[in-house]
PQR file with spaces between the fields and no chain letter, atoms N, CA, C, O and H, PARSE charges and radii, in Angstrom:
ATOM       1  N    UNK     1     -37.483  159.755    5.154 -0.4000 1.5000
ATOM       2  CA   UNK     1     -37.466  160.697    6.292 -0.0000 2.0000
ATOM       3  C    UNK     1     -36.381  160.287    7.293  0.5500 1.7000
ATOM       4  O    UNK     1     -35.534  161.126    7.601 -0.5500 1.4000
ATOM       5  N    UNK     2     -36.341  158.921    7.881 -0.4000 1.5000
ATOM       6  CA   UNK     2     -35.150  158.410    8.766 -0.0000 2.0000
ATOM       7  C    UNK     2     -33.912  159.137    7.874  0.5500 1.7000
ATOM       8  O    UNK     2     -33.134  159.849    8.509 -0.5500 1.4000
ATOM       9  H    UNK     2     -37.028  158.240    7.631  0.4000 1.0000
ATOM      10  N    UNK     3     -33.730  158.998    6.597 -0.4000 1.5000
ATOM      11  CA   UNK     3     -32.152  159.138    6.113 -0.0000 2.0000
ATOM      12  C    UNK     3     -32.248  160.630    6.679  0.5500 1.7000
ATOM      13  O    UNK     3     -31.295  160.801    7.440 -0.5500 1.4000
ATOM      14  H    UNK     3     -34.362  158.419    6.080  0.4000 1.0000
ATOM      15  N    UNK     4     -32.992  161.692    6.595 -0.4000 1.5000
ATOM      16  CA   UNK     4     -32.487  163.427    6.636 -0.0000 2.0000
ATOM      17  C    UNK     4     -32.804  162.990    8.263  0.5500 1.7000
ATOM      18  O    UNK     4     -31.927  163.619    8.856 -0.5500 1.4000
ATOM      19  H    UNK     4     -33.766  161.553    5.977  0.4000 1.0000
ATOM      20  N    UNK     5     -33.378  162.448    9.020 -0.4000 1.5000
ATOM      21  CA   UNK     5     -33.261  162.383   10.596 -0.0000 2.0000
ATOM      22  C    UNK     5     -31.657  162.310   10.770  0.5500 1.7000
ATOM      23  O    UNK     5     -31.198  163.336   11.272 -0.5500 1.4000
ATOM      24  H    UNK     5     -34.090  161.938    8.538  0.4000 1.0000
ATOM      25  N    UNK     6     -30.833  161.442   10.502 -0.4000 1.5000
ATOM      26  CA   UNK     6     -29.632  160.944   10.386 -0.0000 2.0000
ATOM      27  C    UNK     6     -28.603  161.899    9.661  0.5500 1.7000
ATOM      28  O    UNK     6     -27.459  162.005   10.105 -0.5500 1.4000
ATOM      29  H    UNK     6     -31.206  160.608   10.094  0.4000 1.0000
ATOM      30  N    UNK     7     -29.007  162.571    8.574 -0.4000 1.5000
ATOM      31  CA   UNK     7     -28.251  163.509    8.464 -0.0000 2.0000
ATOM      32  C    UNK     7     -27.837  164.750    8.952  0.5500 1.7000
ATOM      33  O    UNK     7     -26.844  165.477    8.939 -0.5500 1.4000
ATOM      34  H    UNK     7     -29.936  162.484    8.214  0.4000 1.0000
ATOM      35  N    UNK     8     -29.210  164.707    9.478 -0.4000 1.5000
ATOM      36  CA   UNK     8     -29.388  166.213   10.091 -0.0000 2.0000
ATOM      37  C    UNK     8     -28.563  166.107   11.954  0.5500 1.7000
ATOM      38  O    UNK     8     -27.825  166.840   12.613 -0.5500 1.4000
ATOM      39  H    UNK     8     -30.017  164.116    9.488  0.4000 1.0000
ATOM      40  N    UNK     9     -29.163  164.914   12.144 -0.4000 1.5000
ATOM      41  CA   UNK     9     -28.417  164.511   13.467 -0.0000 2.0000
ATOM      42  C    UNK     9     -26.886  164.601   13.214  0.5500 1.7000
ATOM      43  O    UNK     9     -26.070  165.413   13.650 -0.5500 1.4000
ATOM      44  H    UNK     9     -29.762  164.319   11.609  0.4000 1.0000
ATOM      45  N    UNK    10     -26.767  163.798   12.587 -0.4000 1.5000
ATOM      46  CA   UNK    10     -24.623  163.688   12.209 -0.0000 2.0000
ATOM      47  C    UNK    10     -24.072  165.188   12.104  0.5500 1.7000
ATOM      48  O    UNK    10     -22.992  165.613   12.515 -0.5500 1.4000
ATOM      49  H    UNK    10     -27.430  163.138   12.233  0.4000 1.0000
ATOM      50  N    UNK    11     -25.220  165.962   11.366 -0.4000 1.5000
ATOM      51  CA   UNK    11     -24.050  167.392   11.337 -0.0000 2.0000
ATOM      52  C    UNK    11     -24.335  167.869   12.413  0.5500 1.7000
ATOM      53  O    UNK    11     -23.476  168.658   12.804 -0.5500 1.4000
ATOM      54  H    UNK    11     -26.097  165.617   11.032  0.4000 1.0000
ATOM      55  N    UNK    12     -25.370  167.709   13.232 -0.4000 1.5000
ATOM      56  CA   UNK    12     -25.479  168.753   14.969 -0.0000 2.0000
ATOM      57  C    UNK    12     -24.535  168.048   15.414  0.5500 1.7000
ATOM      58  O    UNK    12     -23.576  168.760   15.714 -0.5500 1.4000
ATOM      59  H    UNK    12     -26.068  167.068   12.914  0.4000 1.0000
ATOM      60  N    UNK    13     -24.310  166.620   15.653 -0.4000 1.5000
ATOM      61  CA   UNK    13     -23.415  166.343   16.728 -0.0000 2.0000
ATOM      62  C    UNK    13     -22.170  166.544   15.826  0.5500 1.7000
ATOM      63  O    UNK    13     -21.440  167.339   16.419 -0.5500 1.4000
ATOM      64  H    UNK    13     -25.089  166.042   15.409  0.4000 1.0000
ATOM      65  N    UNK    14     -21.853  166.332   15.159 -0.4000 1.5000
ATOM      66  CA   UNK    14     -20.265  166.807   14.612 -0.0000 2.0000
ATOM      67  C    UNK    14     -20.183  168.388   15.024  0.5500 1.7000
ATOM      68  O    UNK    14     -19.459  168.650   15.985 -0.5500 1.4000
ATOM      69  H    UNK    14     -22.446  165.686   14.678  0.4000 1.0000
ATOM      70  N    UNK    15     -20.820  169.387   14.418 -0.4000 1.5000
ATOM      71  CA   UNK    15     -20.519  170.185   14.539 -0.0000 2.0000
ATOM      72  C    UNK    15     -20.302  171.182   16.037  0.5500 1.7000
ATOM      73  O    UNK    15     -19.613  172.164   16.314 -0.5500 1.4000
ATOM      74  H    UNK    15     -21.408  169.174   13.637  0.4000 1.0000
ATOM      75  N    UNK    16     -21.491  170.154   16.930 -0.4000 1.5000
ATOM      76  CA   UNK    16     -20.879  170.385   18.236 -0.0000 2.0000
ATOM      77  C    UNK    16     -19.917  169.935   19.111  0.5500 1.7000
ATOM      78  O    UNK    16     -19.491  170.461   20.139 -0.5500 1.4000
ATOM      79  H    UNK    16     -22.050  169.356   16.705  0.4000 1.0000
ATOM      80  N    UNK    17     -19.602  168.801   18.529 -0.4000 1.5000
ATOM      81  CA   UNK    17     -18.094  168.030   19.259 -0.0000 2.0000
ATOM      82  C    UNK    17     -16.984  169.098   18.414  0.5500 1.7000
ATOM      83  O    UNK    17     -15.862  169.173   18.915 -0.5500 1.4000
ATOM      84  H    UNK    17     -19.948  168.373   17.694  0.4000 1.0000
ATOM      85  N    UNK    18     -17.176  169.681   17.523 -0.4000 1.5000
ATOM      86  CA   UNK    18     -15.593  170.269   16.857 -0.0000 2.0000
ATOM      87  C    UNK    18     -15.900  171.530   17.650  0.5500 1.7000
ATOM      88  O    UNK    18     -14.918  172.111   18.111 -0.5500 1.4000
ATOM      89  H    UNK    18     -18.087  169.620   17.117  0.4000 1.0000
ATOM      90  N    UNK    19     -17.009  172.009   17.867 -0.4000 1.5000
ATOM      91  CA   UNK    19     -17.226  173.746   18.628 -0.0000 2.0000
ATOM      92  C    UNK    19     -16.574  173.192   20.507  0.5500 1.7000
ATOM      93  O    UNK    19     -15.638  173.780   21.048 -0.5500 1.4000
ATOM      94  H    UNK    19     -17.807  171.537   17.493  0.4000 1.0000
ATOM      95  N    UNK    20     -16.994  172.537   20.876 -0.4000 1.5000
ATOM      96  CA   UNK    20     -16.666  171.654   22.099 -0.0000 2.0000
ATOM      97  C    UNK    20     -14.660  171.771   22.174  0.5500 1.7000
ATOM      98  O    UNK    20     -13.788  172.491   22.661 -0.5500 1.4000
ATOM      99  H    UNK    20     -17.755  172.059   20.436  0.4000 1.0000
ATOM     100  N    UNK    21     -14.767  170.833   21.539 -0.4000 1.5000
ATOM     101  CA   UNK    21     -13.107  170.836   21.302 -0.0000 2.0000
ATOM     102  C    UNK    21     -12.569  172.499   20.857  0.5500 1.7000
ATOM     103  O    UNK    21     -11.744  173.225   21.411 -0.5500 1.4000
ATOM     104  H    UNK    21     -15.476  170.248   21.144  0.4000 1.0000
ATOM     105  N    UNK    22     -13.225  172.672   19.909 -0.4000 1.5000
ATOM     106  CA   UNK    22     -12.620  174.181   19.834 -0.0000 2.0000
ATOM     107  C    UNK    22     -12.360  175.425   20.911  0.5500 1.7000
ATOM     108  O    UNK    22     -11.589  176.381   20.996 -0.5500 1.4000
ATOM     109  H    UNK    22     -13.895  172.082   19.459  0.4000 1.0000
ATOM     110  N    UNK    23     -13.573  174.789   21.767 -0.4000 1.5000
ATOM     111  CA   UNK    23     -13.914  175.824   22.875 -0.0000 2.0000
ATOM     112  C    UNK    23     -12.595  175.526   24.095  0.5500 1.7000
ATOM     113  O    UNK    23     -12.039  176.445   24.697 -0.5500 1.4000
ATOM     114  H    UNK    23     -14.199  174.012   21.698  0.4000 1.0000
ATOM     115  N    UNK    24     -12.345  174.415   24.235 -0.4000 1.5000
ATOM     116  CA   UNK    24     -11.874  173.591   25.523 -0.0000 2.0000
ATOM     117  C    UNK    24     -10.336  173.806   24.777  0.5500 1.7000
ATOM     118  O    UNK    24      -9.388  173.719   25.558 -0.5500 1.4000
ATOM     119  H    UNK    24     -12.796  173.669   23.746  0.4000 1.0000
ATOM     120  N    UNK    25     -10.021  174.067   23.402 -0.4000 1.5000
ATOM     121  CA   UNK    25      -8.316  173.916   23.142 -0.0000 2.0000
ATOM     122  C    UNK    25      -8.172  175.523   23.023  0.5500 1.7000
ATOM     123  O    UNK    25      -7.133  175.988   22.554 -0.5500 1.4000
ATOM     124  H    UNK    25     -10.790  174.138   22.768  0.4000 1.0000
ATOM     125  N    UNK    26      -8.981  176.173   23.352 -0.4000 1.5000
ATOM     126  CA   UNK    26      -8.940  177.782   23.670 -0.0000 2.0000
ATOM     127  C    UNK    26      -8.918  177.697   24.959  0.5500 1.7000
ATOM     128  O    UNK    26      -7.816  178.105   25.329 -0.5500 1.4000
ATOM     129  H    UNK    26      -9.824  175.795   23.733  0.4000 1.0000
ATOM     130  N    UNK    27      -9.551  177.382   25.837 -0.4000 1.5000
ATOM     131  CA   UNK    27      -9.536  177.645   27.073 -0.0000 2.0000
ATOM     132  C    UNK    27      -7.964  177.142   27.656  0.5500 1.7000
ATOM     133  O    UNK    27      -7.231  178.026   28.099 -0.5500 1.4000
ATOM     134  H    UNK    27     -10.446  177.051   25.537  0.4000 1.0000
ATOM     135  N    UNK    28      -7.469  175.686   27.642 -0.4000 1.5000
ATOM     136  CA   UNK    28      -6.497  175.087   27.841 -0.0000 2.0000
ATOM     137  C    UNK    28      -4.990  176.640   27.276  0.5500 1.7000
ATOM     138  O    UNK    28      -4.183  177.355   27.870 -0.5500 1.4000
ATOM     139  H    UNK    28      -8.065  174.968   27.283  0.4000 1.0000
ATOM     140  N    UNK    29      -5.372  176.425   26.031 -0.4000 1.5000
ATOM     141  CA   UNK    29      -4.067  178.071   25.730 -0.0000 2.0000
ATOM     142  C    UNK    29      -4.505  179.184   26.573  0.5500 1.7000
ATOM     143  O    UNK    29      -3.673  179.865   27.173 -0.5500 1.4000
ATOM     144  H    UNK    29      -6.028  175.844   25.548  0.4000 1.0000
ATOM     145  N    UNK    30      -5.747  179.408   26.654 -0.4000 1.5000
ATOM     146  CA   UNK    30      -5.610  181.109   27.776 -0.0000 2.0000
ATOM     147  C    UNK    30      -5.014  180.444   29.149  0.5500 1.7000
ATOM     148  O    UNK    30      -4.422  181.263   29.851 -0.5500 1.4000
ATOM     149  H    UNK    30      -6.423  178.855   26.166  0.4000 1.0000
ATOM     150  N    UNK    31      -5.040  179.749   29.415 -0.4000 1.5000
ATOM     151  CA   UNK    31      -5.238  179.139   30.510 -0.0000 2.0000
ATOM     152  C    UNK    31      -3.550  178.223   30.799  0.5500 1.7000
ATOM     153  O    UNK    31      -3.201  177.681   31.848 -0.5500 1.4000
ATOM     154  H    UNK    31      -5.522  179.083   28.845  0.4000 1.0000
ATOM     155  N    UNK    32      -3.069  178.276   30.002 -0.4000 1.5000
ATOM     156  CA   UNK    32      -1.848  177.199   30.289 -0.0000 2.0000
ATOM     157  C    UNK    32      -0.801  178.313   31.062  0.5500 1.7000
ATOM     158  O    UNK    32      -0.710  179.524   30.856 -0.5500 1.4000
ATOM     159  H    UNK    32      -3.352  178.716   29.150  0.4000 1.0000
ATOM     160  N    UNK    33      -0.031  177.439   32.046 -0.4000 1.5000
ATOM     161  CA   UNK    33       0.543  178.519   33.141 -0.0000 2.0000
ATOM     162  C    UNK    33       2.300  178.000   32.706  0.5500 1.7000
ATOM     163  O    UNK    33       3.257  178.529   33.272 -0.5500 1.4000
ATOM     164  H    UNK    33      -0.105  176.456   32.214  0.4000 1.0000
């Protein structure tokens, strides 16, 4: 059970640090003057 705790954790936080970054290197281009 710990190993799918750990897996399941690693892909939420990966997949929210790349949506994060994705979000913030969109904003930075609408946004660059």
């Amino acid at each position: 059970m710990s190993a799918w705790v750990q897996v399941i954790g690693g892909l939420v936080l990966g997949g929210g640090l790349m949506y994060w970054v994705m979000r913030r290197r969109r904003n930075l281009k609408c946004e660059d003057r």
